[in-house]
N, C-alpha and C positions, 0 to 999 in steps of 0.2 A: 647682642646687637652691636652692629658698629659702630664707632664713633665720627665716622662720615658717611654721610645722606646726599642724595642724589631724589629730589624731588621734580625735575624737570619734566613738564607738562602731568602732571600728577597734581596739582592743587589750584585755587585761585590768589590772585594778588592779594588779596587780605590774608591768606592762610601761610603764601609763601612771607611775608610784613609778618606777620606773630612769629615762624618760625626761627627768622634769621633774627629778631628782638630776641631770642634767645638762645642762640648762638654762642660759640664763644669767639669765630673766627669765622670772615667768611673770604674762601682763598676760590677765583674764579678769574674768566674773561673778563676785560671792559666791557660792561653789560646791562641792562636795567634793573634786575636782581642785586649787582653791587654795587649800586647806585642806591637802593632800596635798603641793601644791610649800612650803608654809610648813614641811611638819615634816619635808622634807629641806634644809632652809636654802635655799632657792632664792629671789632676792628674788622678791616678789609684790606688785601693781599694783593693787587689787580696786576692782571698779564696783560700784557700790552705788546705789539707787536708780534702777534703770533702768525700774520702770512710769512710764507717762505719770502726770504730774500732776493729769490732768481726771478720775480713776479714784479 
C-alpha cells in the first residue's frame, strides 16, 4: 500500500476528520480538508497560489 491516499469524494466529513487525526502530514490546496487536518493538529503543508499568473 502506498504511503499516500487520495480519498476525494470517497468518504464523509467525519471519516475524512478521523483519517487526517491520523495522519502524519497533510500536504494539499487551500482547502477545507486542510483546514480540517489543522484543527486536528496534523501538520499541514498549504499551496497557495496555484492559478496561473497570466489570469
Amino acid at each position: 500500500m502506498s504511503p499516500v491516499a487520495s480519498v476525494v469524494g470517497k468518504v464523509s466529513l467525519e471519516t475524512l476528520t478521523a483519517l487526517l487525526g491520523d495522519a502524519v502530514i497533510f500536504l494539499g490546496n487551500e482547502s477545507g480538508p486542510m483546514h480540517l487536518a489543522a484543527s486536528v493538529g496534523t501538520p499541514v503543508v498549504g499551496l497557495y497560489g496555484l492559478t496561473p499568473p497570466d489570469i
